[in-house]
N, C-alpha and C positions, 0 to 999 in steps of 0.2 A: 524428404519430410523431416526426417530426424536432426538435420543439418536446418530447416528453419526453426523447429522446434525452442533448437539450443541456442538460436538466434535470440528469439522471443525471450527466449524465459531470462537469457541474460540480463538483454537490454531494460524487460521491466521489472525483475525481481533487484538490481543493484539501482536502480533508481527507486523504487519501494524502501530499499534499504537504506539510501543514502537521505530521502527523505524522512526519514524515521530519526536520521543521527542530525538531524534540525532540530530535533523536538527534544531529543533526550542530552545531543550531547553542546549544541548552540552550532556545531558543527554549518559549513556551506553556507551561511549567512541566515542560518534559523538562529531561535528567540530563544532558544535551551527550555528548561522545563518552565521555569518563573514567567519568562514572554510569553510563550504557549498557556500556559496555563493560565494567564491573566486572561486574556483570548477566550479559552475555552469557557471561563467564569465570567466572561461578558456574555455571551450566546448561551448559557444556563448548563453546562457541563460542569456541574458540581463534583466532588473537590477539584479545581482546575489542574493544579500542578500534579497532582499525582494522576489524572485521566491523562494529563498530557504525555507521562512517564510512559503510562500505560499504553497509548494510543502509538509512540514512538517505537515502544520495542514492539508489538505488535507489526510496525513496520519494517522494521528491521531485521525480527523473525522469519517474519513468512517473505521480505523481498528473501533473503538468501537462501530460505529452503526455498522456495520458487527458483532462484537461479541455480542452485547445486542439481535442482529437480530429486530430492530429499523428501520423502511425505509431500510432494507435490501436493495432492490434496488439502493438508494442513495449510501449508504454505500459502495455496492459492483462496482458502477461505481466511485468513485474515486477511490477506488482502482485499478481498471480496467487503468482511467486514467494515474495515477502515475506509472504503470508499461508500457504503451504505451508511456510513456515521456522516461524512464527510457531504456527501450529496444531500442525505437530509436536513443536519443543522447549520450549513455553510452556505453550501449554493444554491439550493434548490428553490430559493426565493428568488433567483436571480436568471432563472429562464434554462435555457438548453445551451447557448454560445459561449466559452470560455471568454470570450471577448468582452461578455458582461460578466465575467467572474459565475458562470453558469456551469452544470454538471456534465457539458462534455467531456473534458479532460478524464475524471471522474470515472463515466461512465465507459471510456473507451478501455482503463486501465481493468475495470470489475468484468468487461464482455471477454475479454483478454485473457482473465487469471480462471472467471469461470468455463472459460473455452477449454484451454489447455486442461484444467481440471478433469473434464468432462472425456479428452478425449488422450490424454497421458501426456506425460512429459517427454516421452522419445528415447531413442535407444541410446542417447550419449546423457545419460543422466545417471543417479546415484541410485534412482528407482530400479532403472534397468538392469543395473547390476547385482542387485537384492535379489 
């Protein structure tokens, strides 16, 4: 168990994060804060660029405490957050299939972060060792 655990939290806390460094740092072939944030200020996320700042380190935070498994719980509610941002002003107009740009993806990342949440980060984590 402990050995899926550290699976999970890697796989989705460094892609949480690396998705984060899209927004803040243009990084992976994200839009940096100015693209994002122009984005955010078309779909009514006022100040764009600074929610976009915000919206990226929040990804970036909580992927890596979710991967460290560090305040896991922290970790796993921004991430919880940013996909309840994301699912309501993005996709949520566009159905349940990723296919249509819908809140699957979304939703699987938030069932994920609130699972682990819920039930600990496992014994190879930073938690554990606290």
């Amino acid at each position: 168990m402990a050995l899926g655990l550290l699976i999970i939290r890697l796989v989705i806390g460094v892609t949480m994060a690396a998705h984060g460094t899209q927004k803040v740092f243009g990084w992976f072939g994200g839009y940096g804060p100015k693209g994002t944030g122009g984005f955010f200020e078309s779909i009514g996320i006022k100040p764009g660029v600074l929610m976009a700042v915000l919206a990226g380190l929040a990804e970036i935070v909580g992927g890596l405490l979710f991967a460290a498994g560090l305040w896991t719980s922290v970790g796993a509610a921004l991430i919880v957050l940013t996909m309840l941002v994301a699912m309501i002003k993005v996709h949520g107009k566009n159905g349940f299939w990723v296919t249509s740009n819908g809140i699957e993806y979304n939703l699987i990342l938030l069932a994920i972060a609130l699972g682990v949440a819920l039930i600990g980060a496992g014994d190879y984590s930073i938690d554990a060792l606290l």
